[in-house]
Structure formats: structure tokens, C-alpha cells
N, CA, C and O of each residue as an XYZ file, in Angstrom:
604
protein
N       0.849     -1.167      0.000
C       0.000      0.000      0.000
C       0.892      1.227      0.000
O       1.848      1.421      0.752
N       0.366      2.153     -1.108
C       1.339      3.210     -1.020
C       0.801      4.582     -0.461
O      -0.113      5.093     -1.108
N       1.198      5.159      0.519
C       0.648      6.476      1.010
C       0.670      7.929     -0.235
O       1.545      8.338     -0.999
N      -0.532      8.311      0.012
C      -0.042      9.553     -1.360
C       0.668     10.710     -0.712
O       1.537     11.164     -1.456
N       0.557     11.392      0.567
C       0.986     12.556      1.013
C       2.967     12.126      1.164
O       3.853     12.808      0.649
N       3.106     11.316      1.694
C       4.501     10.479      2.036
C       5.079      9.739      0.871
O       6.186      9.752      0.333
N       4.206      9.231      0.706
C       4.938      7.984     -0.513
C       5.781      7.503      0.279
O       6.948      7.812      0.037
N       5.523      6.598      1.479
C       5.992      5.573      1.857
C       4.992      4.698      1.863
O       3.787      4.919      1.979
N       6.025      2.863      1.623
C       5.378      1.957      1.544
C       5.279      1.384      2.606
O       6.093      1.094      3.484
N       3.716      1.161      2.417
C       3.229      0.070      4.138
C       3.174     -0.919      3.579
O       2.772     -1.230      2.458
N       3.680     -1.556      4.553
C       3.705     -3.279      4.518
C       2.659     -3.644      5.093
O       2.598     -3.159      6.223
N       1.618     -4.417      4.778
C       0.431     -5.026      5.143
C       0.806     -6.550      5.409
O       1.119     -7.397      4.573
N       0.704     -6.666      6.659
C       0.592     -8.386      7.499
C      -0.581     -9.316      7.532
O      -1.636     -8.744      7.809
N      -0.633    -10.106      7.403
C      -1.343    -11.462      7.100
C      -1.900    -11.495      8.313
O      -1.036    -11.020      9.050
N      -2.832    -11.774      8.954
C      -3.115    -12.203     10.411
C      -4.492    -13.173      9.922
O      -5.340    -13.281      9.037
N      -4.040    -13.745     11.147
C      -5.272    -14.909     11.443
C      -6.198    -14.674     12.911
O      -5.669    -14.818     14.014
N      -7.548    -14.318     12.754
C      -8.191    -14.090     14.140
C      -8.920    -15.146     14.368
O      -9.548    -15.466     13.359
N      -9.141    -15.955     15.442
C     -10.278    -16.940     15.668
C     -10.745    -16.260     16.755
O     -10.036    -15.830     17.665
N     -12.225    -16.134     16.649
C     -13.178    -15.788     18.229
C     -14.040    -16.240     18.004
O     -14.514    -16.777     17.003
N     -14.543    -15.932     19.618
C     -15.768    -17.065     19.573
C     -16.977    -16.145     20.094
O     -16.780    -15.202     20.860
N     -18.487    -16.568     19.521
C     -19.602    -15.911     19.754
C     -20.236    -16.378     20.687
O     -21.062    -17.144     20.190
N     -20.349    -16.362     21.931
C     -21.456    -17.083     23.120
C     -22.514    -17.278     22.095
O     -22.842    -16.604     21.118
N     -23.045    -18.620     22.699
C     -24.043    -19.254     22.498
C     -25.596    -18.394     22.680
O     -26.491    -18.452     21.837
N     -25.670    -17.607     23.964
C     -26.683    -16.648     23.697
C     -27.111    -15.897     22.583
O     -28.276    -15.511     22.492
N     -26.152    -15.633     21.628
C     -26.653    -15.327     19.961
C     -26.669    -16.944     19.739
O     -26.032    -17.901     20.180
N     -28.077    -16.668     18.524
C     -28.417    -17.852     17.932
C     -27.712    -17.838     16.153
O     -26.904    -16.965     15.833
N     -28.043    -18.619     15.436
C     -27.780    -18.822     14.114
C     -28.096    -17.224     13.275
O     -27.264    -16.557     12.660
N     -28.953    -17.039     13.402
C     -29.899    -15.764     13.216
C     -28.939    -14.708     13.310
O     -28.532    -13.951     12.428
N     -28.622    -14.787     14.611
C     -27.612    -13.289     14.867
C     -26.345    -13.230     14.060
O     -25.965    -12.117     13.699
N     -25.619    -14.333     13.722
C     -24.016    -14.816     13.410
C     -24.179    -14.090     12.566
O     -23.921    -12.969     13.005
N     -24.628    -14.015     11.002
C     -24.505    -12.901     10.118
C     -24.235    -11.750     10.479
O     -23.250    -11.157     10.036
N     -25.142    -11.175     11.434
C     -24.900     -9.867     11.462
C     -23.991     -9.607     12.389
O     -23.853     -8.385     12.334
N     -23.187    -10.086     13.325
C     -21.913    -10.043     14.168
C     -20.867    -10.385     13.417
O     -19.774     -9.875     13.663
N     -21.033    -11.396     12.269
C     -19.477    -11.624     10.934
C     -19.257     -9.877     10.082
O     -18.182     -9.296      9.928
N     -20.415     -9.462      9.723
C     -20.229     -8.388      9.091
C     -19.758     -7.265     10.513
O     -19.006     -6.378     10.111
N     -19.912     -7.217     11.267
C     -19.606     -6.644     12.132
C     -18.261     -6.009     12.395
O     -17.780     -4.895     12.598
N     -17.818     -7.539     12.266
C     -16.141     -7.687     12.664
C     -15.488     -7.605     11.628
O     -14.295     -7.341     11.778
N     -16.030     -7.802     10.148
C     -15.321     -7.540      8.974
C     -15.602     -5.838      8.586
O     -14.913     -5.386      7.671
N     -16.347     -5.139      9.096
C     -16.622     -3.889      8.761
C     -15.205     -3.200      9.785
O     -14.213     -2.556      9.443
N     -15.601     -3.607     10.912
C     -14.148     -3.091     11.993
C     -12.601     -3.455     11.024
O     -11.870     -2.519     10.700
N     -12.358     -4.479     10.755
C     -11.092     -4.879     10.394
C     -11.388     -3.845      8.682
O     -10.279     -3.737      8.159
N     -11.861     -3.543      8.296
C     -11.966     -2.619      7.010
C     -11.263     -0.807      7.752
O     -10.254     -0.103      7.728
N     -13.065     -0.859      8.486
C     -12.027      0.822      9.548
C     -10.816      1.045      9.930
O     -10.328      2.158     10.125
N     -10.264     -0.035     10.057
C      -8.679     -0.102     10.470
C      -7.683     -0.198      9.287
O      -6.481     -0.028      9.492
N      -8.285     -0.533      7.745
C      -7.135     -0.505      6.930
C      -7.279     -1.694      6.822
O      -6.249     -2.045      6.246
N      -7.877     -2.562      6.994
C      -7.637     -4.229      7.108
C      -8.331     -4.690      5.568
O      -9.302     -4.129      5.059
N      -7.703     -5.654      5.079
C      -8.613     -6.610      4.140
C      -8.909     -7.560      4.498
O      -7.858     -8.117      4.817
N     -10.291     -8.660      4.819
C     -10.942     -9.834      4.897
C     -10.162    -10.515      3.734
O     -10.137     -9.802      2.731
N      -9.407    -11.916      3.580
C      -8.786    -12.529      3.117
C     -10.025    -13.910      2.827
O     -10.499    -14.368      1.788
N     -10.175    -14.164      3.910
C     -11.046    -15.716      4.295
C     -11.785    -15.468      5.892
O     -11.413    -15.146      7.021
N     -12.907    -15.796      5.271
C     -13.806    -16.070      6.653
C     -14.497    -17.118      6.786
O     -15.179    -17.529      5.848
N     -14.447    -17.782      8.044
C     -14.786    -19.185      7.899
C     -15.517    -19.627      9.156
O     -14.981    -19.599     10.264
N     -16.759    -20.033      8.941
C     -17.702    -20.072     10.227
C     -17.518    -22.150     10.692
O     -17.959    -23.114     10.067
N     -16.757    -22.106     11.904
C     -16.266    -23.283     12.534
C     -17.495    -24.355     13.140
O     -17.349    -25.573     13.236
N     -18.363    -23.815     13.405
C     -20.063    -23.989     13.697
C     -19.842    -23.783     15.409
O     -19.024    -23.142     16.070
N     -21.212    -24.821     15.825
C     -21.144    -24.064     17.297
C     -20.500    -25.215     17.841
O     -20.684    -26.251     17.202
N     -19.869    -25.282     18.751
C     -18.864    -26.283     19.697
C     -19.430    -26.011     20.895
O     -20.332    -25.184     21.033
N     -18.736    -26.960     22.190
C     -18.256    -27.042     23.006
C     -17.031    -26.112     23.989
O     -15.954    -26.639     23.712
N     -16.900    -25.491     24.538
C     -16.133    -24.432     25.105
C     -15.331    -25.895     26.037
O     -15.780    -26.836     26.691
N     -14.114    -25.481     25.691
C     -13.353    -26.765     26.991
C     -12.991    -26.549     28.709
O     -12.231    -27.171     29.451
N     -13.726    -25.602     28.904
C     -14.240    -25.166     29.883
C     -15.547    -23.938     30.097
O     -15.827    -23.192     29.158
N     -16.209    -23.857     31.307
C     -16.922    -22.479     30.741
C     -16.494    -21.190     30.958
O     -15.864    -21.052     32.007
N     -16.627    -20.314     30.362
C     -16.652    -19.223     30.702
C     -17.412    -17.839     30.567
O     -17.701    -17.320     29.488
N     -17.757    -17.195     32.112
C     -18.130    -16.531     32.374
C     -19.996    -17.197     32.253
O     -20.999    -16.622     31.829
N     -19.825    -18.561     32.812
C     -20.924    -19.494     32.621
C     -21.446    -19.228     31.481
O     -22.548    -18.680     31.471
N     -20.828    -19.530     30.325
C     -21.412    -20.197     28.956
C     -20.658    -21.033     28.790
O     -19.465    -20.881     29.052
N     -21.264    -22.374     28.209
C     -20.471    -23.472     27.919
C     -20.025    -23.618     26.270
O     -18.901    -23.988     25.930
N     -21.065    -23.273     25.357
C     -20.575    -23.374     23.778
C     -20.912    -22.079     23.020
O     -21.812    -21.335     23.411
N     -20.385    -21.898     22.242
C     -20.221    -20.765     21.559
C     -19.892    -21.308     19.901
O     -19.647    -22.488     19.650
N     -19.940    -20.160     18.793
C     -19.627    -19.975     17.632
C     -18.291    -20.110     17.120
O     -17.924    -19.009     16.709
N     -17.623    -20.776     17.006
C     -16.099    -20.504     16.335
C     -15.746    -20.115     15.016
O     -15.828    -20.900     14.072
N     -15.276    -18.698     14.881
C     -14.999    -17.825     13.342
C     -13.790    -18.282     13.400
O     -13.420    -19.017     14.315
N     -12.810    -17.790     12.151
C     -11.708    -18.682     11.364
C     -11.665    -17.235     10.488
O     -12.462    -17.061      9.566
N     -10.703    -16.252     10.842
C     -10.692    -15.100      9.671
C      -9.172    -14.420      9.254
O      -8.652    -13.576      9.984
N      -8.737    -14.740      8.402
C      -7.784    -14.766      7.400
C      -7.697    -12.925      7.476
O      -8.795    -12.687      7.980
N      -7.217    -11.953      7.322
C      -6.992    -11.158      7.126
C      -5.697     -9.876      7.083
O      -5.037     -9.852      8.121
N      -5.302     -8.888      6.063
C      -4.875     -8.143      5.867
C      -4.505     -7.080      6.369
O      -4.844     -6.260      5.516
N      -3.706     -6.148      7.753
C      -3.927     -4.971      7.999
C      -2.261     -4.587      8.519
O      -1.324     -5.384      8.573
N      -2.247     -3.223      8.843
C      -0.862     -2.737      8.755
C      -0.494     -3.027     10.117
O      -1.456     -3.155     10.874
N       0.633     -3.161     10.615
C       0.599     -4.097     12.314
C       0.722     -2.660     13.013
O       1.299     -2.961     14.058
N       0.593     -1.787     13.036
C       0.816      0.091     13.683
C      -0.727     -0.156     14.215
O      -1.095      0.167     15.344
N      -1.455     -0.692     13.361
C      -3.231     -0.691     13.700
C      -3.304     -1.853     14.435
O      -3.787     -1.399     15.472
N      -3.196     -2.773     14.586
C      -3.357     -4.089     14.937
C      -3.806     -3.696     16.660
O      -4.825     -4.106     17.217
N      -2.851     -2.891     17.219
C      -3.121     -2.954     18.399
C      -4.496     -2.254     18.933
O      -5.205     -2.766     19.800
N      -4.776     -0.979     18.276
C      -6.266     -0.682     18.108
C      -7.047     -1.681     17.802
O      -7.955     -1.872     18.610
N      -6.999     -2.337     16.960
C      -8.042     -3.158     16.801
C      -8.317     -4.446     17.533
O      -9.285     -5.186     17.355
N      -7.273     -4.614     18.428
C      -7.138     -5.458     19.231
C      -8.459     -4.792     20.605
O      -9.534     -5.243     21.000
N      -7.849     -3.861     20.871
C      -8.485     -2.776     22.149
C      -9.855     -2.784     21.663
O     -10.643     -3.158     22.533
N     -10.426     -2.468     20.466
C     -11.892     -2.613     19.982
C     -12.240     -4.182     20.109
O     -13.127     -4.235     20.961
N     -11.949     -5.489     19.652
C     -12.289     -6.157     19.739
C     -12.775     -6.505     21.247
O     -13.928     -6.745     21.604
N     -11.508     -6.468     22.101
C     -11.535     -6.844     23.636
C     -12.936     -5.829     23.995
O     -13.688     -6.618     24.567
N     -13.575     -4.607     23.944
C     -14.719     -3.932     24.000
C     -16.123     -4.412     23.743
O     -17.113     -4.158     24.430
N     -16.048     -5.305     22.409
C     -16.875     -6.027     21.673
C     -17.592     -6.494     22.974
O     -17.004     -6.460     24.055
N     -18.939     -6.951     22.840
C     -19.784     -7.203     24.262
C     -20.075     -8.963     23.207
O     -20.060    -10.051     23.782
N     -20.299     -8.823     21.746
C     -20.384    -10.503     20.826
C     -19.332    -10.813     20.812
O     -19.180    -11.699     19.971
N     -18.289    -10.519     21.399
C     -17.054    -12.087     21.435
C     -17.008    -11.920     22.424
O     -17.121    -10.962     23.188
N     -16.721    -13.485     22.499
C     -16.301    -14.438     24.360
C     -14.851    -14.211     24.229
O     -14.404    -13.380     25.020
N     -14.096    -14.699     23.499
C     -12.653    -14.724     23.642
C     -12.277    -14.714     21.950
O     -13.137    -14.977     21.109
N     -10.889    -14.376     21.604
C     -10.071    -13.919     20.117
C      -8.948    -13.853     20.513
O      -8.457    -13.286     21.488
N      -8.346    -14.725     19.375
C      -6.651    -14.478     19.229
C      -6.607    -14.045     17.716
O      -7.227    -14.300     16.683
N      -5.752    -13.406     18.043
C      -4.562    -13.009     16.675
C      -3.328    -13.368     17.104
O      -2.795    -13.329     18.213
N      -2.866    -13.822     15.746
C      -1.202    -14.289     15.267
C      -1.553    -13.961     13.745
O      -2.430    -13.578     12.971
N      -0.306    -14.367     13.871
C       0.382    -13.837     12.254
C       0.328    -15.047     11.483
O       0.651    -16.175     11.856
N      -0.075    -14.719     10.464
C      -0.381    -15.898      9.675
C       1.030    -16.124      8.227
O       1.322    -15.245      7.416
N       1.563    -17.308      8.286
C       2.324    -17.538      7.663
C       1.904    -18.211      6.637
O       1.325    -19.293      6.727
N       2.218    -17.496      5.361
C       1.857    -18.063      3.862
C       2.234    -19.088      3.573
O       3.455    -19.157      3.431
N       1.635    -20.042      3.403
C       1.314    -21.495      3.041
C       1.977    -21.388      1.494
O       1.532    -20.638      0.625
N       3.264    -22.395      1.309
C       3.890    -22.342      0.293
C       2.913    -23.671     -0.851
O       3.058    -24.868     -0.604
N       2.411    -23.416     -1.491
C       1.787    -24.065     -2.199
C       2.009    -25.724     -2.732
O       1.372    -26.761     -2.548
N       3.490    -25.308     -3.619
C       4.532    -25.999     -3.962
C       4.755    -27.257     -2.598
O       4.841    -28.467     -2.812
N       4.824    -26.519     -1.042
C       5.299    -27.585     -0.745
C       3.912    -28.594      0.363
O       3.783    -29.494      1.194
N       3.103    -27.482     -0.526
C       1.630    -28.456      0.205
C       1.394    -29.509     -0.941
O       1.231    -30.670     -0.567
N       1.362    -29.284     -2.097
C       1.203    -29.886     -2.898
C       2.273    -31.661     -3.288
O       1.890    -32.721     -3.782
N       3.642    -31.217     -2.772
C       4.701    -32.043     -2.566
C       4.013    -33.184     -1.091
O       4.166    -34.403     -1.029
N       3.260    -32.285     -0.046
C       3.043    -33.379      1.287
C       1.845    -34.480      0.456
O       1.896    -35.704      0.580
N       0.987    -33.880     -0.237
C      -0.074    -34.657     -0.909
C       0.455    -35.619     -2.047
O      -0.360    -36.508     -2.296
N       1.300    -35.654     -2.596
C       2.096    -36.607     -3.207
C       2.669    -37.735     -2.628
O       2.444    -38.884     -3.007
N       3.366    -37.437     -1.763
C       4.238    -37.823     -0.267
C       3.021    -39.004     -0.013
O       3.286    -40.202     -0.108
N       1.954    -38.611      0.250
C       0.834    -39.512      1.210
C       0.731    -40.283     -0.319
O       1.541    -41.133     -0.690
N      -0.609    -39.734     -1.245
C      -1.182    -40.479     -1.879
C      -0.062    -41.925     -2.151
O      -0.380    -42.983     -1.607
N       1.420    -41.858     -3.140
C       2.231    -42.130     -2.997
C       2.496    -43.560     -1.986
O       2.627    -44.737     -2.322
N       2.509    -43.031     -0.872
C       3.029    -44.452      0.394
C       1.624    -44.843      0.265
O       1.657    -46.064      0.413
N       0.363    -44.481      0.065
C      -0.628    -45.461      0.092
C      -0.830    -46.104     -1.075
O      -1.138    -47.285     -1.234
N      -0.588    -45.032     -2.109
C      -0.872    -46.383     -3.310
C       0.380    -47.198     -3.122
O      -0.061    -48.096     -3.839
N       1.750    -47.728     -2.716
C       2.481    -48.660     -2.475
C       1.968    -49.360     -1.770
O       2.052    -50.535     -2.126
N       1.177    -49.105     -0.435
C       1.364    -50.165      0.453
C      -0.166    -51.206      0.189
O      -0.462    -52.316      0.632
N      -1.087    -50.008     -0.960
C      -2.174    -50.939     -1.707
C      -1.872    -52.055     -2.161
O      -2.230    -53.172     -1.788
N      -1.079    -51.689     -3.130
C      -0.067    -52.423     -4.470
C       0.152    -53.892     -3.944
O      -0.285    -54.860     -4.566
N       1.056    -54.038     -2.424
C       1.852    -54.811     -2.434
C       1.059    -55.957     -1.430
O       1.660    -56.918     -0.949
N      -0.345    -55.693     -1.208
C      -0.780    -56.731     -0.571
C      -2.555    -56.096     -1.699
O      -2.912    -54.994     -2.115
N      -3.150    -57.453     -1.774
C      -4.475    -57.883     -2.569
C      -5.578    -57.463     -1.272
O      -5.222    -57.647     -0.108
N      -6.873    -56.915     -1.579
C      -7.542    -56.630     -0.207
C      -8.249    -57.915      0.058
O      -9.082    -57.894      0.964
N      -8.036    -59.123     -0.640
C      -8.937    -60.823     -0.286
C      -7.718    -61.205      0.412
O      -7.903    -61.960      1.367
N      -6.030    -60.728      0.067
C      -5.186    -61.322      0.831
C      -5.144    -61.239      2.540
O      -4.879    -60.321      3.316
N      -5.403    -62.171      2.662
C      -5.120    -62.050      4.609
C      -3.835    -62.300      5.406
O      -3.032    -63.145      5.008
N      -3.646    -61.679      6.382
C      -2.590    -62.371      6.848
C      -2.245    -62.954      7.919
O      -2.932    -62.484      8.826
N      -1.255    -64.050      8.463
C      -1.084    -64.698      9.212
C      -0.120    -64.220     10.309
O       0.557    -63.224     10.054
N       0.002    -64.760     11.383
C       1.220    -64.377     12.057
C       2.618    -65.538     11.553
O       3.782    -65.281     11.861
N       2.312    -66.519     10.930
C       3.497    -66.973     10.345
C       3.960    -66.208      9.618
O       5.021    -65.714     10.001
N       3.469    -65.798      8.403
C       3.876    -64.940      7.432
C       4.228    -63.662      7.794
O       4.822    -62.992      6.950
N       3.969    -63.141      8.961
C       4.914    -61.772      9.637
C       5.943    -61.923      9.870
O       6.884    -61.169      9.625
N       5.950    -63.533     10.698
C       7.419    -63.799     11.499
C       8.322    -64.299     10.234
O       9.541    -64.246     10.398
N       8.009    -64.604      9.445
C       8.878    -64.489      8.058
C      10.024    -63.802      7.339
O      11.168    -63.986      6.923
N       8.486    -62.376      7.486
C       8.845    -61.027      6.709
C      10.170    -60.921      7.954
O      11.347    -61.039      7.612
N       9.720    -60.663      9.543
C      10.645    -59.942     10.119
C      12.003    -60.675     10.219
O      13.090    -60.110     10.094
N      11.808    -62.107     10.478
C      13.250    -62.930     10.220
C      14.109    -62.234      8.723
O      15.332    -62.106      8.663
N      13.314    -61.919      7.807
C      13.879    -62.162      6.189
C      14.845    -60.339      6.954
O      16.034    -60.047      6.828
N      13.583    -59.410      7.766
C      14.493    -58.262      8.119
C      15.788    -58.271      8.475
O      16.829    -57.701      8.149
N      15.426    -59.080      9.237
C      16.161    -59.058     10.532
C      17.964    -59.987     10.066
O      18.999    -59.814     10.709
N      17.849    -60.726      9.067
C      18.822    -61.501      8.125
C      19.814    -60.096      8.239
O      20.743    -60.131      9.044
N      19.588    -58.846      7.400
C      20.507    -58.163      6.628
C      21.381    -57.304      7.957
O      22.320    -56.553      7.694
């Protein structure tokens, strides 16, 4: 992002927020508390990247006696000078129970794509090398591991 009065360049950070909506809002309300929090992270300079509604859970303890709540999943864009404001607004928010932010590290494509190879890969081998009518015995283990155990 380039400033026009300065013409210095801001660096815009990746962040990841998860919070959670008490259960006292129902299905009904969640829309209008997502736009909520994506309108705030806009006021601040922020871009919505990914938003992702987790459904309603279980809280692994309660708090402030509510036991389950909403879990959001939101991907977003903003300059880290703001971050801490928007931190201070969120914590204000009276619809979130609890929110973290961290920094979200860009997922190299290339080497997600390499882990999914990796798997499919060792499973189609270990398909391959036994028939699914083939059964097996414990003789035929103690075999394999003697034949190991040889070298």
C-alpha cells in the first residue's frame, strides 16, 4: 500500500483471528456479528482474506458461565501500527467471548502440494503390495521380520 501525502510503503501483514460468539446469539444473529467484525477490520485498513464459520462447539471449559459458543476462522490483511487498536476494539466487543490473533504464515503451495504426493504415494504402495482378499497370518509376519532381521 502506497501512502499519497509520504509515498511511503506500508507493509500489510497477514493475520489470522479466531473468536468465539457465546451461544446466547443464535444462528440468526451470526450474520450480522461476521459483518460486524469484517466492517471493523476494514475501519482499520484491514482486508478480509477468508472467513470461515467453525459452527457451534463445546467451550473446553466455561466461561463466564457459557459453555458453547460460535467458532470464526478469519484470514486477514492490515498494517501491524493498527493491529493494536483493533485489538483494544475487539476486547470492547460485548459478541465475542474470547479472540486471538497471530500472524499468519503463507502457506507455500509448492510444498503443500509435494506433502499430498508424499501420502497419496506411500498409500498407493502399500495398496499395491498386498491384494484386499489377501489375509494375513502371524506366520507370514514372522517371516517377513526374520527375512528383516537376516541383513
Amino acid at each position: 500500500m502506497l501512502c499519497a501525502r509520504s509515498k511511503i510503503l506500508i507493509k500489510l501483514v497477514m493475520y489470522e483471528l479466531l473468536y468465539i460468539v457465546p451461544s446466547p446469539f443464535t444462528e440468526k444473529d451470526l450474520p450480522k456479528i461476521l459483518n460486524q467484525i469484517k466492517e471493523l477490520i476494514e475501519k482499520f485498513g484491514g482486508k478480509v482474506i477468508n472467513q470461515e464459520n467453525l459452527g457451534n462447539k463445546k467451550l473446553a471449559y466455561p466461561i463466564k458461565h457459557i459453555r458453547r459458543g460460535f467458532y470464526v476462522l478469519v484470514y486477514f490483511e492490515m498494517e501491524p501500527q493498527k493491529l493494536k487498536e483493533f485489538n483494544q476494539k475487539l476486547r470492547l466487543s460485548s459478541e465475542i467471548l474470547r479472540f486471538l490473533i497471530v500472524k499468519a504464515e503463507p502457506v507455500k503451495k509448492a510444498s503443500k502440494i509435494r506433502r499430498e504426493e508424499v501420502k497419496t504415494k506411500s498409500i498407493t504402495k502399500a495398496d499395491e503390495s498386498r491384494s484386499p482378499a489377501e489375509k494375513i497370518d502371524l506366520k507370514t509376519i514372522d517371516e517377513k521380520i526374520d527375512k528383516l532381521l537376516e541383513i
